[in-house]
N, C-alpha and C positions, 0 to 999 in steps of 0.2 A: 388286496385293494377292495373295496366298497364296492359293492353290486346295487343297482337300483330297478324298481318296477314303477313301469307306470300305464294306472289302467290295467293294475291285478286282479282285477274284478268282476261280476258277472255284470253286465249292462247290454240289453238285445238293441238298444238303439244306437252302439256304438260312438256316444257320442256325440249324439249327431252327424260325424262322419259316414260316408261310403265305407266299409270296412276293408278299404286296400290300401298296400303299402304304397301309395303315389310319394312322393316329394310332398306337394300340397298336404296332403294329410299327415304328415308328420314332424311338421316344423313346431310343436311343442316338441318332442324328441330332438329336434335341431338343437331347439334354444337351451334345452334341456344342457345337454352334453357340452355344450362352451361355458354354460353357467358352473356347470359342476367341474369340470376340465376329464369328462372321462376321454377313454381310450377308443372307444367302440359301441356304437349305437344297432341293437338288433332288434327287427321287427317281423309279424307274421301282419296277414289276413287274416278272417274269422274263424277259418280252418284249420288254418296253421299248414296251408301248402302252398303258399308264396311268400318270399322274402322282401324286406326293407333296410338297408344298411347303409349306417352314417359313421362317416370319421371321427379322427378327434379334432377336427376342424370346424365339424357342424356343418360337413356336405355331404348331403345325399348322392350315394354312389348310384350310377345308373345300371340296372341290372345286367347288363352287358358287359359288364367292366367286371361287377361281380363274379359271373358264368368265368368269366377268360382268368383270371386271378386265382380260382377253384382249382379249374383243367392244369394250367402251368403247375401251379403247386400239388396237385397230387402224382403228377407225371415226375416233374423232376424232385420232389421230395418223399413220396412215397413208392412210387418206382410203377406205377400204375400204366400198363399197355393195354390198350384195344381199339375197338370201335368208339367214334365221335359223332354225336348226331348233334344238329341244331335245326332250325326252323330258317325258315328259307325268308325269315322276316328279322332274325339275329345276326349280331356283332361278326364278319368275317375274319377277327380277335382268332376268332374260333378256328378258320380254314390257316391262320398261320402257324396258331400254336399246334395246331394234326398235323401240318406240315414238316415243322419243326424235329417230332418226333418219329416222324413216319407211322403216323397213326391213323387208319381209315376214317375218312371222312362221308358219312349220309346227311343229306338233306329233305327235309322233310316239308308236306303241307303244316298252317300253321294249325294249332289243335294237339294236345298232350296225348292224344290216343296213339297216335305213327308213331312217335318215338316212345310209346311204352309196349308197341308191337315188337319194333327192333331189340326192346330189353328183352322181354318173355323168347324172344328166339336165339338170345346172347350174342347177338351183334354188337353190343354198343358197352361199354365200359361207364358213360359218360353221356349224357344229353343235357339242352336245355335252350329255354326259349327266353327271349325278349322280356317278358311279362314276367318274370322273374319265377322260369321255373326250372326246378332242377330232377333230374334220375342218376342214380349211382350205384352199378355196378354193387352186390352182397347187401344191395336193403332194400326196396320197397320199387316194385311197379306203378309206381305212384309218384306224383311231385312232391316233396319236402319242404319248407322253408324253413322249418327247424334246424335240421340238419346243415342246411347252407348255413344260416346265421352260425352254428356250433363251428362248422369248418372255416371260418372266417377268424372265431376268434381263436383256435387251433392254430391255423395257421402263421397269425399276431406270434403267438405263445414260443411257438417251439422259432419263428427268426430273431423275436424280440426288436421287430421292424412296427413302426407305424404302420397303419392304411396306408396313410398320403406315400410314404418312400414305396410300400408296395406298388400301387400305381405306378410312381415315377419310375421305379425298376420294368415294371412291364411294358411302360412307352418308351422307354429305351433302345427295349430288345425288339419288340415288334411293331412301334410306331405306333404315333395317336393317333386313334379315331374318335368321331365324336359322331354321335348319330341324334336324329330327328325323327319326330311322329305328329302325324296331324289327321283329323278327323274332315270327313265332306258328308253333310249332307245325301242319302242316296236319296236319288231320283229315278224315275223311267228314261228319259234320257241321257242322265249320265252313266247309268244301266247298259244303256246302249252301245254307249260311247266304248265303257271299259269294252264291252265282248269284242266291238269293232277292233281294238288295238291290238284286244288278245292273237287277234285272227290275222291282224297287218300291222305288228311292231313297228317302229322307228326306228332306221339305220343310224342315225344319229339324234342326239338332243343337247338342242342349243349351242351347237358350234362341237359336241363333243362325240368321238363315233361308241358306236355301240359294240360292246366286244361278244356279251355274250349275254341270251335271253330264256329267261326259265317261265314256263307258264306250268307250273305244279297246281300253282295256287296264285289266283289274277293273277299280276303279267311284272316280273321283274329285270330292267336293264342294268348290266354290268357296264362299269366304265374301267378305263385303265386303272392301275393302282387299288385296284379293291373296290372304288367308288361304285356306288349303284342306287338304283332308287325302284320301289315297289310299291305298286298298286292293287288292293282287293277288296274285294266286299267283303264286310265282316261277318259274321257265321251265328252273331247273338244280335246286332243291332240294324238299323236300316240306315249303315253305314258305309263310305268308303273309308279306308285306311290307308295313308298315306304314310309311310316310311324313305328316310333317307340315310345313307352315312357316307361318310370321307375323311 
């Protein structure tokens, strides 16, 4: 079948684009891929160590989805055990599939350095974060997104499955989640505020109890069924980060 490039070329202004794989930034690749009827839309950042991946439907797969679709398929078709690290801001995808196989599970602050400590000391088989980043056990202390995109369409290859039925096979076995992110303004008072929660969590939120609280990195609530929601300052901007999934 036909291979296409687009934007195989040197251009330092990307574009005009941010040089990341958002959704927004890659809806020529969307339009692309239903106009042409491919199978598989793969993309890097300027680095090439973060990933962008679209179906053959022309949806942007949310990195999270990505991560859990990896892990599954290298576990049960490659036959791959060990350590599982994610970022404590990623898909809990993650805590069902280690579950699943009885495979250690670490959690990390958010930031690619913790979980490429855990690699350099051979704990982990596997890591990877929300932002769409990955480490894998026999290659590189480092994030890829090469490598994911290759293992994506590896994967395609040897089931002879769509994306979209992958997915639907994965929310079969482990249930959908859908997860959320939002930006807040930081301030000195909302500054505040986060340390104050950090220091006196909420037993419950909005009618729902709280089961279980991690402050690795600002302050996140678990709820039943995997549900939870997380708050922190971000680490590059004068930003809060708001994360949700369920």
């Amino acid at each position: 079948r036909p291979e296409f490039a687009l934007h195989g070329y040197i251009d330092p202004y990307f574009g005009g684009l941010t040089p990341s794989c958002t959704e927004e930034n890659l809806g020529e690749l969307k339009k692309f891929i239903k106009e042409k009827k491919c199978q598989l839309g793969i993309a890097t950042d300027c680095d090439g160590d973060r990933f962008g991946i679209v179906d053959e439907k022309g949806n942007f797969i949310d990195p999270n989805l990505v991560l859990s679709l990896l892990l599954e398929y290298l576990i049960e078709n490659k036959n791959w055990r060990g350590g599982v690290a994610r970022s404590v801001a990623t898909t809990h995808l993650i805590d069902r599939i280690a579950r699943e196989y009885d495979c250690p599970l670490y959690k990390t602050p958010v930031g690619f350095k913790f979980m490429a400590d855990l690699f350099l000391k051979g704990q982990i088989m596997f890591g990877g974060e929300e932002s769409a980043c990955i480490v894998l056990k026999d290659h590189l202390p480092e994030k890829d997104g090469i490598v994911a995109g290759l293992l994506v369409a590896e994967m395609m290859a040897a089931s002879g499955k769509k994306l979209s039925k992958h997915l639907d096979d994965l929310f079969k076995k482990y249930g959908k989640r859908v997860g959320e992110q939002r930006t807040i303004p930081l301030t000195l008072d909302r500054e505040r505020k986060l340390r104050k929660l950090r220091k006196h969590p909420p037993s419950q939120l909005d009618g729902r109890k709280v089961t279980n609280i991690e402050i690795i990195d600002g302050l996140k609530l678990d709820f039943s069924n995997d549900d939870w929601i997380l708050l922190r300052s971000s680490g590059t901007e004068p930003l809060i980060r708001c994360y949700a999934e369920a």
